[in-house]
C-alpha positions as CSV (number, residue, x, y, z in Angstrom):
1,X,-27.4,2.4,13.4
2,X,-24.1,1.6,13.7
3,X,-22.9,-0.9,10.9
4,X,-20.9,-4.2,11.6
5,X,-18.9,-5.6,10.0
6,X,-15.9,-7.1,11.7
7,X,-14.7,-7.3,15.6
8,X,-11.6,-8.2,16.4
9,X,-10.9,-7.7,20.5
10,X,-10.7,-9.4,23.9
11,X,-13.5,-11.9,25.4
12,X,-15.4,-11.1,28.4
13,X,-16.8,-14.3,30.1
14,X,-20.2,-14.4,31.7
15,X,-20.2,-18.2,32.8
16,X,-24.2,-18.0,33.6
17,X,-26.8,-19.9,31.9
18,X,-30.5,-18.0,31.5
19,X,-29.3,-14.7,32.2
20,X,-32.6,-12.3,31.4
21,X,-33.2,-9.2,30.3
22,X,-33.8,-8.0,33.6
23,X,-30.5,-9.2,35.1
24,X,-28.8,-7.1,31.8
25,X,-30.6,-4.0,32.8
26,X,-32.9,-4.0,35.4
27,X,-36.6,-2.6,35.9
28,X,-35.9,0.6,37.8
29,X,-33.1,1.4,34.8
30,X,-36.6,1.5,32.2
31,X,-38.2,4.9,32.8
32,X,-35.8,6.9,29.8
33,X,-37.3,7.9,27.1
34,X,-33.6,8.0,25.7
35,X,-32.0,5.3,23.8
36,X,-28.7,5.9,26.3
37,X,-28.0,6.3,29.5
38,X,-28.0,2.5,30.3
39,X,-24.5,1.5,30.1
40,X,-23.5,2.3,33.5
41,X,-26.7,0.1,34.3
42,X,-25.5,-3.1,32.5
43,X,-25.5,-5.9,35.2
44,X,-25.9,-3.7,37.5
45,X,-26.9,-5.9,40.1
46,X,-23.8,-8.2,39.6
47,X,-21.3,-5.2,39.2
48,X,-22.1,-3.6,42.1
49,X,-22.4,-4.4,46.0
50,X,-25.1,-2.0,46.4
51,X,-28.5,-1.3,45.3
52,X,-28.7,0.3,41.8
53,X,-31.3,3.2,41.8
54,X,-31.8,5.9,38.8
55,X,-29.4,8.7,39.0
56,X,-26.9,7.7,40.8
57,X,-22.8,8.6,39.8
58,X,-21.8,5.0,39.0
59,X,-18.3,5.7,39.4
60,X,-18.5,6.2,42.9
61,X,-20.2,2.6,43.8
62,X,-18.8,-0.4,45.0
63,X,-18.0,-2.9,42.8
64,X,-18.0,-6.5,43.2
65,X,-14.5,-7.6,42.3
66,X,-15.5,-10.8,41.7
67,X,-17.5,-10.0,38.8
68,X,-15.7,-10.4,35.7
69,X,-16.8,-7.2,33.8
70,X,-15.1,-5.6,36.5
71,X,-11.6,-7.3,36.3
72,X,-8.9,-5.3,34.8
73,X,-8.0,-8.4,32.7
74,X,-11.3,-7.9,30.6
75,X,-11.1,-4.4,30.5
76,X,-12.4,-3.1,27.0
77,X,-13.7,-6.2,25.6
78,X,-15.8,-6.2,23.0
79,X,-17.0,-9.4,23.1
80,X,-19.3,-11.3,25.3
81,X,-19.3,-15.0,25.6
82,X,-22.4,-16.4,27.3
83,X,-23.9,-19.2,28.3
84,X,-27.4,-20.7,26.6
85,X,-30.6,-18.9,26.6
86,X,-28.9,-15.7,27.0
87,X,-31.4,-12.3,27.1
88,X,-34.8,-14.7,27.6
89,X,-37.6,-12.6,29.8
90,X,-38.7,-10.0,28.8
91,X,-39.2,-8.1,25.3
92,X,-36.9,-4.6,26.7
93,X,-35.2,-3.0,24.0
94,X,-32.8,-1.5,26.9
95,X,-30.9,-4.8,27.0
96,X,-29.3,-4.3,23.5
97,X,-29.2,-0.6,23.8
98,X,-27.1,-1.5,27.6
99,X,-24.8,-3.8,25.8
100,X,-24.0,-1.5,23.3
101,X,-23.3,1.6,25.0
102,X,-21.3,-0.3,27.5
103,X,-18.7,-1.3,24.5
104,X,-20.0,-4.7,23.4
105,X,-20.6,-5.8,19.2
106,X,-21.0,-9.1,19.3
107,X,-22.3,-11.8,21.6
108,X,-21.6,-15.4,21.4
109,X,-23.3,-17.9,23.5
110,X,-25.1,-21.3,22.4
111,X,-28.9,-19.6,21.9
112,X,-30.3,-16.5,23.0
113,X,-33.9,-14.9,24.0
114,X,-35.6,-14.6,20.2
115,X,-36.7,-11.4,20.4
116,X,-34.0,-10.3,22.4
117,X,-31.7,-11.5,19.5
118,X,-33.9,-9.2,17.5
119,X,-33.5,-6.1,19.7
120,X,-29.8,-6.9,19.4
121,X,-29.6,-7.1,15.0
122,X,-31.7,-3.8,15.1
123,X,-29.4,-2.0,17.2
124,X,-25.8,-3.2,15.9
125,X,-24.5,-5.8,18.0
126,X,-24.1,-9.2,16.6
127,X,-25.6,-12.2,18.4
128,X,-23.5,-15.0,17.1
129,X,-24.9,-18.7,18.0
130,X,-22.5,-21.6,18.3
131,X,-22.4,-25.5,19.3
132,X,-22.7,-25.1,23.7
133,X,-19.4,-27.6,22.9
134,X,-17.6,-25.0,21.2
135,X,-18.6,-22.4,23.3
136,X,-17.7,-24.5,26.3
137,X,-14.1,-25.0,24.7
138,X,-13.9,-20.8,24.5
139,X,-14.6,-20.5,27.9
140,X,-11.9,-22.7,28.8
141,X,-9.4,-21.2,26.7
142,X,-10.3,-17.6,28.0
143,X,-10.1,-18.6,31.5
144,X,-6.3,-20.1,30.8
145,X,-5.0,-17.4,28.6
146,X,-5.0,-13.7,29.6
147,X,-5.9,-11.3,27.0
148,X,-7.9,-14.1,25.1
149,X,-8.9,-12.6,21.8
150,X,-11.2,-13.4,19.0
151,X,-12.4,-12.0,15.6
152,X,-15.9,-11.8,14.3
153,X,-16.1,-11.6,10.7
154,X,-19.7,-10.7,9.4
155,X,-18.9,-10.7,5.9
156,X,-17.3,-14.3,6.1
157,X,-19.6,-15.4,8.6
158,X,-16.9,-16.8,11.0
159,X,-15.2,-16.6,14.4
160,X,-11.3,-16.8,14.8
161,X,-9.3,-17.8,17.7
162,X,-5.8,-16.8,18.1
163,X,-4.7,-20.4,16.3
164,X,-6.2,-19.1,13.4
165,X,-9.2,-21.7,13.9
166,X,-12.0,-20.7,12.0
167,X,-15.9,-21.3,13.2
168,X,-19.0,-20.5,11.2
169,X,-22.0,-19.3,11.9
170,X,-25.6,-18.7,10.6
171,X,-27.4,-15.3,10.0
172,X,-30.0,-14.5,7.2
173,X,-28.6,-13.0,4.4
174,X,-31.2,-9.6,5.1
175,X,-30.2,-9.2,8.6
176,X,-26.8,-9.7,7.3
177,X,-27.2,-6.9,4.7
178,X,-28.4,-4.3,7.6
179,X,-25.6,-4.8,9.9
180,X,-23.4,-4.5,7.4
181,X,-24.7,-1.5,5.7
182,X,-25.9,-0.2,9.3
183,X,-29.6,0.2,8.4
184,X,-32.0,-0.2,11.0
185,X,-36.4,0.3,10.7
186,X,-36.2,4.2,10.1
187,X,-32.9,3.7,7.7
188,X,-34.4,1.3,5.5
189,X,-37.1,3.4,5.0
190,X,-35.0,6.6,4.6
191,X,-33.6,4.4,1.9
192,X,-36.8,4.7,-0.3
193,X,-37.4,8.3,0.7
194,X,-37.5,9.7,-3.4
195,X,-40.4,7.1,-3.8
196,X,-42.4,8.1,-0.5
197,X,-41.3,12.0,-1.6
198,X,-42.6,11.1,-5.0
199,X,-45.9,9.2,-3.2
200,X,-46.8,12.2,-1.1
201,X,-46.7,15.0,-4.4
202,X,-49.2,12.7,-6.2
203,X,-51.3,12.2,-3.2
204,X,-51.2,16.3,-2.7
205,X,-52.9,16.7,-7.1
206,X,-54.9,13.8,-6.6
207,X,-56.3,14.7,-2.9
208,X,-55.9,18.3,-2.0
209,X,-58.6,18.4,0.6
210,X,-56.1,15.7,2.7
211,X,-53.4,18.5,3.3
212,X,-55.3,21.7,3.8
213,X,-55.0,23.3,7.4
């Protein structure tokens, strides 16, 4: 996983409230086995004028200008700011593995889906909860100032505007310790691999008949 530790780039604004899992990445997007390949896909019914099917060259559909992940003011943001209840529905993993690919680390918006908020830790984006009043102030100041920028500090658990206004938030100090070390499931077990090593020799004196073929 990649780690996290601090993001320092332009705002993207997606100024809808309830926005599910299946609006992130939709349905016909899900039959991968890969963990990429969705980025293309990411809002895919709001980026594009047509209808999104599997395979397609993305690059030669039309876009919806309107849609603000496809204005060249936003171009190479790295952070999304959302509205509350962001990435409720369903339980897809493809909505944090969408986000990612497409460029996004962290994700700020008033509450998010809970186990979408746990798809995103495990996969190295940062969801980052703050007051809706706060976030409503952000969206105005994005809206009134091209090139809007803010950085996310893991470490110091705090978001900086331009001003140098800083905002804290909350995360627990072991989800805190993966994205910063960039452990997900598998590398946190890796991490013990001498004692699972060390587990499996015993097993193989102490039970021989378990590894013969």
């Amino acid at each position: 996983m990649l780690a996290f530790t601090q993001v320092d780039s332009l705002v993207v604004p997606l100024d809808r409230p309830n926005v599910d899992t299946d609006a992130v990445i939709p349905k016909q997007f899900l039959k991968s086995i890969k963990r990429t390949g969705f980025g293309p896909n990411l809002f895919d019914e709001w980026r594009y004028l047509d209808a999104g099917l599997p395979g397609q060259d993305c690059a030669q559909r039309p876009r919806n200008p309107q849609f603000s992940l496809n204005q060249p003011r936003y171009e190479g943001a790295q952070i999304l700011l959302a509205r509350e209840n962001f990435g409720c529905g369903s339980s897809r993993e493809h909505a944090a593995w969408a986000l990612l690919e497409f460029g996004f680390r962290a994700l700020i918006a008033p509450s998010f889906g809970d186990i979408f908020c746990t798809n995103c830790f495990k996969n190295g984006v940062l969801p980052v909860v703050l007051n809706a009043s706060i976030v409503s102030r952000l969206f105005r100041a994005v809206a009134a100032t091209a090139g809007y920028r803010l950085r996310v500090n893991l470490q110091k658990q705090t978001v900086t505007t331009p001003s140098g206004e800083e905002m804290a938030f909350d995360v627990d100090s072991d989800t805190k310790s993966r994205l910063l070390n960039g452990l997900d499931d598998i590398g946190l077990t890796l991490e013990s691999a001498p004692q699972i090593r060390d587990y499996e020799a015993r097993r193989r004196e102490l039970e021989p008949w378990l590894f013969t073929s």
